[in-house]
C-alpha positions as CSV (number, residue, x, y, z in Angstrom):
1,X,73.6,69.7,129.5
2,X,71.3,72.4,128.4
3,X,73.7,75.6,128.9
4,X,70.3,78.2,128.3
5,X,69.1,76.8,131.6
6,X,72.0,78.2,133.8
7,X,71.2,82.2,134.5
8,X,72.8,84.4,137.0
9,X,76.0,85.1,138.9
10,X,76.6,83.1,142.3
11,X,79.2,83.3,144.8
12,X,80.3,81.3,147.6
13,X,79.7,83.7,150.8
14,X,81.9,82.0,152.8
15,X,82.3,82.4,156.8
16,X,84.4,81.2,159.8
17,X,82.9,81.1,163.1
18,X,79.5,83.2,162.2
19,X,81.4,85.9,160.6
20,X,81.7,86.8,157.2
21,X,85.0,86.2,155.5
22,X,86.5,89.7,153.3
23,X,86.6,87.2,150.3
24,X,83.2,86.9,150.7
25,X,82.8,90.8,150.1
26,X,85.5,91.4,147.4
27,X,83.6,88.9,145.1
28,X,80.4,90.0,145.4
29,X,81.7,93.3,143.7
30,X,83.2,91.7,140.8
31,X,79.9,89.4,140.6
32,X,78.2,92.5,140.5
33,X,80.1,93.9,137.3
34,X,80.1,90.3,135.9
35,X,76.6,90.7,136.2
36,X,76.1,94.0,134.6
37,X,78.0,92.6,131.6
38,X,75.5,89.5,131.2
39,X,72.5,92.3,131.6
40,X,71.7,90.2,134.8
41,X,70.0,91.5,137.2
42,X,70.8,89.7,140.4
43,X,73.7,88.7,142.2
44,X,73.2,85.3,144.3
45,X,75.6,84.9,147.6
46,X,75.1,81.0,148.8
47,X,75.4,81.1,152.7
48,X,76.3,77.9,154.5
49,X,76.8,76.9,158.0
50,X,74.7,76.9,160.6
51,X,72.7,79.2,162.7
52,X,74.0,81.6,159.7
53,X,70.9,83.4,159.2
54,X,72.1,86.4,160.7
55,X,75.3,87.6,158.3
56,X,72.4,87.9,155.0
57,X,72.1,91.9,156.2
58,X,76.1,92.0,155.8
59,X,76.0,90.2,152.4
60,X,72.9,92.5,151.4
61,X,74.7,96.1,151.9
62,X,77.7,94.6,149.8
63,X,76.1,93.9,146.8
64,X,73.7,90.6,147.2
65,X,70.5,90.6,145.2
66,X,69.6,87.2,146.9
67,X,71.2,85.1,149.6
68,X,70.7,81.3,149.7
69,X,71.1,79.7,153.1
70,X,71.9,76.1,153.6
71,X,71.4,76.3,157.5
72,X,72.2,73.2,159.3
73,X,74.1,71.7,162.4
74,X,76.1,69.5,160.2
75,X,77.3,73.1,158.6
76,X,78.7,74.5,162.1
77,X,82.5,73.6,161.2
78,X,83.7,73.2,158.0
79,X,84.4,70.1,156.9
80,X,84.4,68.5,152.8
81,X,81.6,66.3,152.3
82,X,78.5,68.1,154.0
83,X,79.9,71.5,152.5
84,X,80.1,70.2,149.0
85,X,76.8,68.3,149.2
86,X,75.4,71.8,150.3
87,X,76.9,73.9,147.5
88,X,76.9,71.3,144.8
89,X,73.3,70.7,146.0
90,X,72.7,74.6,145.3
91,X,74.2,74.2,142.2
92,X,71.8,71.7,140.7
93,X,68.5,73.4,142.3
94,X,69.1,76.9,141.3
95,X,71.6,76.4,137.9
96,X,73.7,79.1,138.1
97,X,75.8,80.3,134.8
98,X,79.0,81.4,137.1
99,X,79.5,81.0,140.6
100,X,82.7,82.2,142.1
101,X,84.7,81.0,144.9
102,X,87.3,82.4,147.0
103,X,91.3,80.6,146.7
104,X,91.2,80.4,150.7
105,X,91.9,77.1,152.4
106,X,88.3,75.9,152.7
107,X,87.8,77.5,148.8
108,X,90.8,75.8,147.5
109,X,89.5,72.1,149.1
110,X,85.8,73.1,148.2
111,X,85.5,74.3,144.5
112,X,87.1,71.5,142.6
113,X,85.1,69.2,144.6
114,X,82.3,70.7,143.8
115,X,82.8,71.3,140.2
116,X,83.6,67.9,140.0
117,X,80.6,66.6,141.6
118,X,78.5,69.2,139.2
119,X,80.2,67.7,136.4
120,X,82.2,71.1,135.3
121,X,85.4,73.0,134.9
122,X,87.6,75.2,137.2
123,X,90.1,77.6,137.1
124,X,91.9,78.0,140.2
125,X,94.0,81.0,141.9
126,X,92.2,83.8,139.7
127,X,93.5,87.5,139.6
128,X,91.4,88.7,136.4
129,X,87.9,87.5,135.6
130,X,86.1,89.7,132.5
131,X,83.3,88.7,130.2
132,X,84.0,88.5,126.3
133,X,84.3,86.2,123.7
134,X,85.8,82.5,123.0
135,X,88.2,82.2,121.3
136,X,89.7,85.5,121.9
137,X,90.1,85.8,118.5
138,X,88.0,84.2,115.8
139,X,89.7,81.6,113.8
140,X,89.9,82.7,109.9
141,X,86.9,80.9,108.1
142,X,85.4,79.5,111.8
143,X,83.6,83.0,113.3
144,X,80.4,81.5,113.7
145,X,82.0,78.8,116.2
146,X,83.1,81.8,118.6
147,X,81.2,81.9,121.6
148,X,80.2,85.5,123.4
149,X,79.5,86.4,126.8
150,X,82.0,83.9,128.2
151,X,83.9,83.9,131.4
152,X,87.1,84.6,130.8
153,X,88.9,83.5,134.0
154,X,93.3,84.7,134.1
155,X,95.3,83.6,136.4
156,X,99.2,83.6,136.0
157,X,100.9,80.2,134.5
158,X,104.4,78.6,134.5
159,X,105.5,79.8,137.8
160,X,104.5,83.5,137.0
161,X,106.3,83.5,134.0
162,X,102.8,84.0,131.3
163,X,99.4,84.5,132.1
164,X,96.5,82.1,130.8
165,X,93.2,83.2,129.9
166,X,90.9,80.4,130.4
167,X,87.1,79.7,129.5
168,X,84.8,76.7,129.6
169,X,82.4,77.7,126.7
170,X,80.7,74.0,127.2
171,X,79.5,73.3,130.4
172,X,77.8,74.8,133.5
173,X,78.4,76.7,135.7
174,X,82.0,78.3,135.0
175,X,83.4,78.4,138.1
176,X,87.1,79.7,139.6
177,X,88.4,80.4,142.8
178,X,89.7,84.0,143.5
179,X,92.4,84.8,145.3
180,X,92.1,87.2,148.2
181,X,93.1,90.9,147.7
182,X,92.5,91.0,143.8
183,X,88.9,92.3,143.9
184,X,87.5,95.3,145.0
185,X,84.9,95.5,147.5
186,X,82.2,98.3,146.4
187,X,81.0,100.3,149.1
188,X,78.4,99.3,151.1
189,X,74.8,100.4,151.6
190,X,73.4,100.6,155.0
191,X,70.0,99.1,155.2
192,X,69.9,97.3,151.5
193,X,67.9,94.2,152.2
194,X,68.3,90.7,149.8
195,X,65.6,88.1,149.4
196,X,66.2,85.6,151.2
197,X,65.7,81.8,150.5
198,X,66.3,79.0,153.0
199,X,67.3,75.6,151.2
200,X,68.0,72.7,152.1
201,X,69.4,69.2,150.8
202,X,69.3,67.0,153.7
203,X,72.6,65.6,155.4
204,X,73.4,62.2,155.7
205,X,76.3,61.3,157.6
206,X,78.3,58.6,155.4
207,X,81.7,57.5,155.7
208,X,83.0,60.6,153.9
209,X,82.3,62.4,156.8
210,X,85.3,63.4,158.9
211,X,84.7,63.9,162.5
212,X,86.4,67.3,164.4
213,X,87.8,66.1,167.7
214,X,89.5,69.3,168.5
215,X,89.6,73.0,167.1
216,X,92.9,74.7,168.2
217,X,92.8,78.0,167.2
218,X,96.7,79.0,166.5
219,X,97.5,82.9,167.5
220,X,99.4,85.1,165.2
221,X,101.6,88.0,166.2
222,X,102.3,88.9,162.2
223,X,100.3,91.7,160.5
224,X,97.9,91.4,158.0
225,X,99.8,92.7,155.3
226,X,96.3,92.1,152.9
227,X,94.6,95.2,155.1
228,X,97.7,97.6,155.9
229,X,97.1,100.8,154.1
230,X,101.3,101.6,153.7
231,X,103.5,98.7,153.2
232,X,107.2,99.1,153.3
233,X,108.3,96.1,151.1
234,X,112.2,94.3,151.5
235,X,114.0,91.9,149.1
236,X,116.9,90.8,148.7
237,X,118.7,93.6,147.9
238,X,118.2,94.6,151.8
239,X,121.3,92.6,152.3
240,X,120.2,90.2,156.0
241,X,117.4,90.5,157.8
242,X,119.2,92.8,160.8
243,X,119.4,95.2,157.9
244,X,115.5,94.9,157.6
245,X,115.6,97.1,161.1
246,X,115.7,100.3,158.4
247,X,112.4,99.1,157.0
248,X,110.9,98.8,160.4
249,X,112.0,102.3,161.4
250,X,110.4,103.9,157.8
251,X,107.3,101.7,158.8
252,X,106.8,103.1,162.2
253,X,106.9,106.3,161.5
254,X,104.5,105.9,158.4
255,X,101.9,104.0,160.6
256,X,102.4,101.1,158.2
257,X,103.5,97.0,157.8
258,X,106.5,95.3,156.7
259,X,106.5,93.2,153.7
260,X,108.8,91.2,151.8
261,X,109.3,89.4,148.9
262,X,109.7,85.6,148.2
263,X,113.8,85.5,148.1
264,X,113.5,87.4,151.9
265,X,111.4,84.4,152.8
266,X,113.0,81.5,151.4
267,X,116.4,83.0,152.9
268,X,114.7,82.7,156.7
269,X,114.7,86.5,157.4
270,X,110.9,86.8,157.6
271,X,108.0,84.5,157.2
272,X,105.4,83.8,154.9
273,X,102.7,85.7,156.3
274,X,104.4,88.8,155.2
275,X,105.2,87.7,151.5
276,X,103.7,89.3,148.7
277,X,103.0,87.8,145.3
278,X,101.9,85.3,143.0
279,X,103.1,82.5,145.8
280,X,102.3,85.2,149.1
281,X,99.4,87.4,149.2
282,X,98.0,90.4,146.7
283,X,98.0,93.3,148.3
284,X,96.5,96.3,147.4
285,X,97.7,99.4,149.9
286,X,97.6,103.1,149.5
287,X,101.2,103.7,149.7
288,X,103.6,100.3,148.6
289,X,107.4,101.2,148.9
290,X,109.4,98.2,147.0
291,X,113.1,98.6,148.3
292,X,115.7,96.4,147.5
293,X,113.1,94.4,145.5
294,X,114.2,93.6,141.3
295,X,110.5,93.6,140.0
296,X,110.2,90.0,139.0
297,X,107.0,89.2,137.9
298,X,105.6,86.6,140.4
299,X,106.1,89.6,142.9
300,X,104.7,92.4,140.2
301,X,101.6,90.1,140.1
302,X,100.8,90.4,144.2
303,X,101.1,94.6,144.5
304,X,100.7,96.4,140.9
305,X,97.3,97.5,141.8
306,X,98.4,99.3,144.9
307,X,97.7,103.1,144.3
308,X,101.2,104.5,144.9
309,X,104.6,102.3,144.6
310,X,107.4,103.8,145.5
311,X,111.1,101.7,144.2
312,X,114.3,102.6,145.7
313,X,116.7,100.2,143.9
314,X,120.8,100.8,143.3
315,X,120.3,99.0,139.8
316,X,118.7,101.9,137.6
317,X,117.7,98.9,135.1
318,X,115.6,96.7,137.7
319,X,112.0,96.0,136.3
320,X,111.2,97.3,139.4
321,X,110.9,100.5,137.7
322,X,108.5,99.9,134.8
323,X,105.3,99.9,137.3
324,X,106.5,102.3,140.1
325,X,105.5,105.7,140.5
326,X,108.6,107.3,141.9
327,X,111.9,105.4,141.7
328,X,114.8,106.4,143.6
329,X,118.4,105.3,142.1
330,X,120.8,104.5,144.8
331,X,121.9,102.5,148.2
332,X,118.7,102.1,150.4
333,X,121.3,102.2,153.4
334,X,121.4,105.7,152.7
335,X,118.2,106.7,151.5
336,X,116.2,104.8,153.8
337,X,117.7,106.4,157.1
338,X,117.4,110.0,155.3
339,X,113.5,109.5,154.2
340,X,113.0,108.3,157.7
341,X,114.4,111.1,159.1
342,X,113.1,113.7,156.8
343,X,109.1,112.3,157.5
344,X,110.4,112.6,161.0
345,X,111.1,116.2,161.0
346,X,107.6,116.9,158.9
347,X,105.5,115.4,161.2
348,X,106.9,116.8,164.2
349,X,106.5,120.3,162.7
350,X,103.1,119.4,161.9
Protein backbone atom coordinates (compact mmCIF):
# COMPACT_ATOMS: atom_id res chain seq x y z
CA UNK A 1 0.00 0.00 0.00
CA UNK A 2 1.40 3.20 -1.11
CA UNK A 3 0.13 5.54 1.91
CA UNK A 4 1.30 9.03 -0.45
CA UNK A 5 -1.59 8.04 -2.70
CA UNK A 6 -4.42 8.51 -0.14
CA UNK A 7 -5.17 12.57 0.07
CA UNK A 8 -8.20 14.23 1.60
CA UNK A 9 -10.76 13.99 4.35
CA UNK A 10 -14.11 11.93 3.52
CA UNK A 11 -17.13 11.39 5.37
CA UNK A 12 -19.98 9.08 5.15
CA UNK A 13 -23.10 11.61 4.49
CA UNK A 14 -25.38 9.30 5.65
CA UNK A 15 -29.44 9.59 5.10
CA UNK A 16 -32.78 7.86 6.10
CA UNK A 17 -35.56 8.20 3.86
CA UNK A 18 -34.11 11.18 1.48
CA UNK A 19 -33.19 13.16 4.40
CA UNK A 20 -29.93 13.99 5.71
CA UNK A 21 -29.03 12.49 9.09
CA UNK A 22 -27.47 15.36 11.98
CA UNK A 23 -24.43 12.90 12.08
CA UNK A 24 -24.01 13.69 8.67
CA UNK A 25 -23.63 17.54 9.55
CA UNK A 26 -21.62 17.31 12.90
CA UNK A 27 -18.82 15.48 10.93
CA UNK A 28 -18.41 17.44 8.23
CA UNK A 29 -17.34 20.24 10.79
CA UNK A 30 -14.75 18.26 12.37
CA UNK A 31 -13.64 17.03 8.75
CA UNK A 32 -13.34 20.50 8.02
CA UNK A 33 -10.81 21.28 10.96
CA UNK A 34 -9.16 17.76 10.25
CA UNK A 35 -8.66 19.19 7.06
CA UNK A 36 -7.28 22.45 7.95
CA UNK A 37 -4.70 20.58 10.00
CA UNK A 38 -3.46 18.37 6.97
CA UNK A 39 -3.36 21.92 4.77
CA UNK A 40 -6.21 20.14 2.71
CA UNK A 41 -8.17 21.84 0.91
CA UNK A 42 -11.37 19.89 0.37
CA UNK A 43 -13.67 18.07 2.40
CA UNK A 44 -15.44 14.99 0.48
CA UNK A 45 -19.16 13.89 1.82
CA UNK A 46 -19.90 10.38 -0.01
CA UNK A 47 -23.82 10.35 -0.68
CA UNK A 48 -25.50 7.03 -1.18
CA UNK A 49 -28.94 5.97 -1.79
CA UNK A 50 -30.99 6.51 -4.30
CA UNK A 51 -32.78 9.34 -6.02
CA UNK A 52 -30.26 11.24 -3.44
CA UNK A 53 -29.19 13.80 -5.72
CA UNK A 54 -31.16 16.40 -4.17
CA UNK A 55 -29.68 16.56 -0.27
CA UNK A 56 -25.82 17.70 -2.14
CA UNK A 57 -27.14 21.61 -1.49
CA UNK A 58 -27.71 20.57 2.29
CA UNK A 59 -24.25 18.85 2.52
CA UNK A 60 -22.76 22.03 0.52
CA UNK A 61 -23.85 24.87 3.13
CA UNK A 62 -22.38 22.60 5.92
CA UNK A 63 -19.10 22.38 4.98
CA UNK A 64 -18.72 19.89 1.72
CA UNK A 65 -16.06 20.81 -0.78
CA UNK A 66 -17.20 17.91 -2.97
CA UNK A 67 -20.05 15.43 -2.67
CA UNK A 68 -19.81 11.93 -4.26
CA UNK A 69 -23.07 10.27 -5.15
CA UNK A 70 -23.49 6.61 -5.55
CA UNK A 71 -27.17 6.93 -6.84
CA UNK A 72 -28.93 3.68 -7.41
CA UNK A 73 -32.24 1.68 -6.83
CA UNK A 74 -30.44 -0.96 -5.03
CA UNK A 75 -29.42 2.14 -2.49
CA UNK A 76 -33.21 3.08 -1.62
CA UNK A 77 -33.17 1.13 1.79
CA UNK A 78 -30.31 0.36 3.57
CA UNK A 79 -29.18 -2.79 3.65
CA UNK A 80 -25.07 -4.28 4.12
CA UNK A 81 -23.79 -5.65 1.08
CA UNK A 82 -24.81 -2.98 -1.71
CA UNK A 83 -23.95 -0.13 0.87
CA UNK A 84 -20.48 -1.44 1.57
CA UNK A 85 -19.83 -2.33 -2.13
CA UNK A 86 -20.81 1.42 -2.74
CA UNK A 87 -18.53 3.04 -0.01
CA UNK A 88 -15.75 0.50 -0.13
CA UNK A 89 -16.07 0.97 -3.92
CA UNK A 90 -15.52 4.93 -3.22
CA UNK A 91 -12.84 4.09 -1.20
CA UNK A 92 -10.63 2.38 -3.75
CA UNK A 93 -11.59 4.97 -6.80
CA UNK A 94 -10.96 8.14 -4.97
CA UNK A 95 -8.22 6.91 -2.04
CA UNK A 96 -9.04 8.86 0.72
CA UNK A 97 -6.40 9.51 3.75
CA UNK A 98 -9.45 9.62 6.52
CA UNK A 99 -12.97 9.03 5.96
CA UNK A 100 -15.26 9.26 8.95
CA UNK A 101 -18.35 7.58 9.81
CA UNK A 102 -21.03 8.16 12.19
CA UNK A 103 -21.56 5.24 15.40
CA UNK A 104 -25.35 5.09 14.27
CA UNK A 105 -26.97 1.70 13.67
CA UNK A 106 -26.40 1.64 9.93
CA UNK A 107 -22.59 3.36 10.79
CA UNK A 108 -21.90 0.85 13.46
CA UNK A 109 -22.91 -2.32 10.78
CA UNK A 110 -21.26 -0.28 7.82
CA UNK A 111 -17.63 0.95 8.83
CA UNK A 112 -15.95 -2.17 9.91
CA UNK A 113 -17.30 -3.90 7.00
CA UNK A 114 -16.00 -1.58 4.93
CA UNK A 115 -12.63 -1.18 6.47
CA UNK A 116 -12.38 -4.71 6.34
CA UNK A 117 -13.19 -5.02 2.75
CA UNK A 118 -10.50 -1.89 2.09
CA UNK A 119 -8.07 -3.86 3.94
CA UNK A 120 -7.74 -1.15 6.99
CA UNK A 121 -8.19 -0.26 10.67
CA UNK A 122 -11.06 1.15 12.71
CA UNK A 123 -11.68 2.72 15.75
CA UNK A 124 -15.21 2.63 16.83
CA UNK A 125 -17.54 4.88 19.21
CA UNK A 126 -15.15 8.04 18.85
CA UNK A 127 -15.61 11.24 21.12
CA UNK A 128 -12.12 13.02 20.19
CA UNK A 129 -10.46 12.91 16.85
CA UNK A 130 -7.15 15.53 16.50
CA UNK A 131 -4.21 15.33 14.16
CA UNK A 132 -0.61 14.97 15.75
CA UNK A 133 1.99 12.70 15.96
CA UNK A 134 2.58 8.73 16.49
CA UNK A 135 3.74 7.72 19.06
CA UNK A 136 2.55 10.44 21.17
CA UNK A 137 5.78 10.57 22.51
CA UNK A 138 8.95 9.67 20.74
CA UNK A 139 10.67 6.66 22.07
CA UNK A 140 14.38 7.69 23.45
CA UNK A 141 16.91 6.83 20.59
CA UNK A 142 13.74 5.87 17.95
CA UNK A 143 12.46 9.80 16.88
CA UNK A 144 12.91 9.27 13.35
CA UNK A 145 10.32 6.29 13.53
CA UNK A 146 7.55 8.79 14.80
CA UNK A 147 5.02 9.49 12.33
CA UNK A 148 3.27 13.21 12.00
CA UNK A 149 0.12 14.23 10.77
CA UNK A 150 -1.66 11.11 12.08
CA UNK A 151 -5.18 10.60 13.13
CA UNK A 152 -5.38 10.36 16.40
CA UNK A 153 -8.83 8.77 17.05
CA UNK A 154 -10.03 8.61 21.39
CA UNK A 155 -12.67 7.02 22.43
CA UNK A 156 -13.18 5.88 26.18
CA UNK A 157 -11.84 2.15 27.14
CA UNK A 158 -12.56 -0.41 29.94
CA UNK A 159 -16.11 0.42 30.56
CA UNK A 160 -15.34 4.28 30.79
CA UNK A 161 -12.78 3.73 33.22
CA UNK A 162 -9.41 5.25 30.76
CA UNK A 163 -9.46 6.67 27.53
CA UNK A 164 -7.42 5.25 24.50
CA UNK A 165 -5.87 7.18 21.93
CA UNK A 166 -5.57 5.19 18.83
CA UNK A 167 -3.83 5.65 15.37
CA UNK A 168 -3.19 3.41 12.32
CA UNK A 169 0.12 5.05 11.04
CA UNK A 170 0.23 1.98 8.32
CA UNK A 171 -2.47 1.71 6.29
CA UNK A 172 -5.24 3.64 4.37
CA UNK A 173 -7.67 5.25 4.90
CA UNK A 174 -7.88 5.79 8.96
CA UNK A 175 -11.23 5.42 9.48
CA UNK A 176 -13.60 5.65 12.96
CA UNK A 177 -17.10 5.91 13.54
CA UNK A 178 -18.24 9.01 15.62
CA UNK A 179 -20.72 8.97 17.99
CA UNK A 180 -23.64 11.37 17.62
CA UNK A 181 -23.65 14.63 19.71
CA UNK A 182 -19.74 14.90 20.16
CA UNK A 183 -19.03 17.17 17.14
CA UNK A 184 -20.02 20.49 16.39
CA UNK A 185 -21.90 21.40 13.43
CA UNK A 186 -20.37 24.81 11.95
CA UNK A 187 -22.86 27.11 10.76
CA UNK A 188 -24.21 26.93 7.66
CA UNK A 189 -23.90 29.03 4.51
CA UNK A 190 -26.94 29.55 2.41
CA UNK A 191 -26.17 29.12 -1.20
CA UNK A 192 -22.47 27.44 -0.99
CA UNK A 193 -22.43 25.02 -3.83
CA UNK A 194 -20.02 21.58 -3.85
CA UNK A 195 -18.78 19.92 -7.03
CA UNK A 196 -20.51 17.30 -7.55
CA UNK A 197 -19.49 13.84 -8.89
CA UNK A 198 -21.84 11.00 -9.76
CA UNK A 199 -20.13 7.38 -9.37
CA UNK A 200 -20.96 4.48 -9.74
CA UNK A 201 -19.74 0.65 -9.16
CA UNK A 202 -22.34 -1.39 -10.54
CA UNK A 203 -24.67 -3.66 -8.20
CA UNK A 204 -24.93 -7.16 -8.57
CA UNK A 205 -27.41 -8.85 -6.49
CA UNK A 206 -25.54 -12.08 -4.91
CA UNK A 207 -26.51 -14.12 -2.10
CA UNK A 208 -25.30 -11.46 0.38
CA UNK A 209 -28.02 -9.58 -0.44
CA UNK A 210 -30.87 -9.48 2.06
CA UNK A 211 -34.24 -8.78 0.85
CA UNK A 212 -36.73 -6.06 2.93
CA UNK A 213 -40.13 -7.60 3.07
CA UNK A 214 -41.53 -5.01 5.36
CA UNK A 215 -40.44 -1.53 6.90
CA UNK A 216 -42.39 -0.79 10.15
CA UNK A 217 -41.61 2.37 11.27
CA UNK A 218 -41.91 2.22 15.26
CA UNK A 219 -43.36 5.65 16.91
CA UNK A 220 -41.70 7.24 19.79
CA UNK A 221 -43.29 9.43 22.45
CA UNK A 222 -39.63 10.07 24.29
CA UNK A 223 -37.76 13.31 23.60
CA UNK A 224 -34.78 13.74 21.89
CA UNK A 225 -32.63 14.47 24.67
CA UNK A 226 -29.47 14.88 21.82
CA UNK A 227 -31.41 18.36 20.60
CA UNK A 228 -33.13 19.72 23.90
CA UNK A 229 -31.40 22.93 24.73
CA UNK A 230 -32.03 22.47 28.94
CA UNK A 231 -31.88 19.08 30.27
CA UNK A 232 -32.83 18.39 33.83
CA UNK A 233 -30.72 15.18 34.51
CA UNK A 234 -31.92 12.39 37.56
CA UNK A 235 -29.78 9.59 39.14
CA UNK A 236 -30.03 7.69 41.65
CA UNK A 237 -29.86 9.78 44.24
CA UNK A 238 -33.61 10.91 43.17
CA UNK A 239 -34.67 8.14 45.34
CA UNK A 240 -37.83 6.16 42.80
CA UNK A 241 -38.93 7.21 39.78
CA UNK A 242 -42.43 8.95 41.41
CA UNK A 243 -39.80 11.17 43.00
CA UNK A 244 -38.61 12.02 39.34
CA UNK A 245 -42.16 14.05 39.27
CA UNK A 246 -39.81 17.12 40.83
CA UNK A 247 -37.66 16.91 37.81
CA UNK A 248 -40.54 17.05 35.49
CA UNK A 249 -41.98 20.12 37.27
CA UNK A 250 -38.23 22.06 37.10
CA UNK A 251 -38.33 20.84 33.31
CA UNK A 252 -41.67 22.37 32.49
CA UNK A 253 -41.23 25.43 33.64
CA UNK A 254 -37.62 25.75 32.00
CA UNK A 255 -39.10 24.66 28.54
CA UNK A 256 -36.63 21.73 28.79
CA UNK A 257 -36.19 17.47 28.71
CA UNK A 258 -35.68 14.98 31.30
CA UNK A 259 -32.64 12.94 31.38
CA UNK A 260 -31.16 10.42 33.47
CA UNK A 261 -28.41 8.49 34.14
CA UNK A 262 -27.56 4.79 33.63
CA UNK A 263 -28.35 3.49 37.35
CA UNK A 264 -32.08 5.38 36.74
CA UNK A 265 -32.27 3.09 33.68
CA UNK A 266 -31.13 -0.13 34.70
CA UNK A 267 -33.39 0.35 37.97
CA UNK A 268 -36.68 0.57 35.38
CA UNK A 269 -37.64 4.22 36.33
CA UNK A 270 -37.00 5.57 32.81
CA UNK A 271 -35.76 4.17 29.56
CA UNK A 272 -32.93 4.24 27.44
CA UNK A 273 -33.76 6.93 25.16
CA UNK A 274 -33.29 9.34 27.87
CA UNK A 275 -29.90 8.02 29.22
CA UNK A 276 -26.90 10.03 28.91
CA UNK A 277 -23.34 8.78 28.70
CA UNK A 278 -20.71 6.75 27.46
CA UNK A 279 -23.50 3.73 27.10
CA UNK A 280 -26.65 6.50 26.41
CA UNK A 281 -26.31 9.52 24.23
CA UNK A 282 -23.69 12.70 24.36
CA UNK A 283 -25.53 15.54 24.84
CA UNK A 284 -24.51 18.85 24.48
CA UNK A 285 -27.42 21.47 25.84
CA UNK A 286 -27.23 24.99 26.89
CA UNK A 287 -28.24 24.55 30.35
CA UNK A 288 -27.53 20.62 31.96
CA UNK A 289 -28.71 20.37 35.63
CA UNK A 290 -27.18 16.90 37.13
CA UNK A 291 -29.25 16.20 40.36
CA UNK A 292 -28.93 13.43 42.34
CA UNK A 293 -26.24 12.20 39.82
CA UNK A 294 -22.40 11.13 41.69
CA UNK A 295 -20.27 12.18 38.54
CA UNK A 296 -19.00 8.83 37.51
CA UNK A 297 -17.15 8.98 34.56
CA UNK A 298 -19.11 6.93 31.95
CA UNK A 299 -21.84 9.60 32.59
CA UNK A 300 -19.07 12.74 32.73
CA UNK A 301 -18.13 11.44 29.27
CA UNK A 302 -21.99 11.95 27.61
CA UNK A 303 -22.59 15.82 28.94
CA UNK A 304 -19.09 17.65 29.99
CA UNK A 305 -19.27 19.72 26.89
CA UNK A 306 -22.74 21.16 27.73
CA UNK A 307 -22.18 24.95 28.20
CA UNK A 308 -23.71 25.33 31.72
CA UNK A 309 -24.06 22.26 34.36
CA UNK A 310 -25.65 22.81 37.19
CA UNK A 311 -25.02 19.80 40.31
CA UNK A 312 -27.31 19.68 43.18
CA UNK A 313 -25.90 16.76 45.19
CA UNK A 314 -26.32 16.08 49.30
CA UNK A 315 -22.66 14.49 49.19
CA UNK A 316 -20.37 17.80 49.04
CA UNK A 317 -17.55 15.15 47.80
CA UNK A 318 -19.45 13.70 44.72
CA UNK A 319 -17.15 14.01 41.46
CA UNK A 320 -20.16 15.56 40.36
CA UNK A 321 -18.58 18.72 41.41
CA UNK A 322 -15.21 18.81 39.61
CA UNK A 323 -16.97 19.68 36.10
CA UNK A 324 -20.11 21.66 37.20
CA UNK A 325 -20.48 25.21 37.18
CA UNK A 326 -22.63 25.84 40.17
CA UNK A 327 -23.08 23.06 42.74
CA UNK A 328 -25.65 23.23 45.23
CA UNK A 329 -24.97 21.07 48.64
CA UNK A 330 -28.04 19.68 50.07
CA UNK A 331 -31.48 17.40 49.63
CA UNK A 332 -32.85 17.93 46.02
CA UNK A 333 -36.39 17.34 47.76
CA UNK A 334 -35.98 20.67 49.04
CA UNK A 335 -34.12 22.51 46.63
CA UNK A 336 -35.78 21.25 43.68
CA UNK A 337 -39.37 22.36 44.73
CA UNK A 338 -37.86 25.85 45.90
CA UNK A 339 -35.85 26.57 42.36
CA UNK A 340 -39.06 25.53 40.77
CA UNK A 341 -40.95 27.83 42.50
CA UNK A 342 -38.54 30.71 42.56
CA UNK A 343 -38.22 30.52 38.27
CA UNK A 344 -42.00 30.44 38.73
CA UNK A 345 -42.40 33.62 40.38
CA UNK A 346 -39.56 35.35 37.82
CA UNK A 347 -41.24 34.47 34.96
CA UNK A 348 -44.54 35.44 35.95
CA UNK A 349 -43.23 38.95 36.89
CA UNK A 350 -41.66 38.98 33.68
Amino acid sequence: MSLEEYKGVFIFAQQVDNEISSIALELLGKARNLAESLDEKKVTAVLIGSDVKGLTGTLAEYGADRVIVVDDPALKDYRTEPYTHALASVVNEFKPEILLVGATAIGRDLGPRVSSRVHTGLTADCTSLEIGDFPLVAVPGQEDKQKHKQLLMTRPAFGGNTIATIACPDFRPQMATVRPGVMQKIEPKKGATAEIVEYNPGFEENNCYTKILEIVKAVSDVADISEAKILVSGGRGVGSPENFKLLDDLAAVLHGTVSCSRAVVDSGWKPKDLQVGQTGKTVRPHVYFAIGISGAIQHVAGMEESDIIIAINKDENAPIFDVADYGVVGDLNKIVPLLTKKLQETIANK
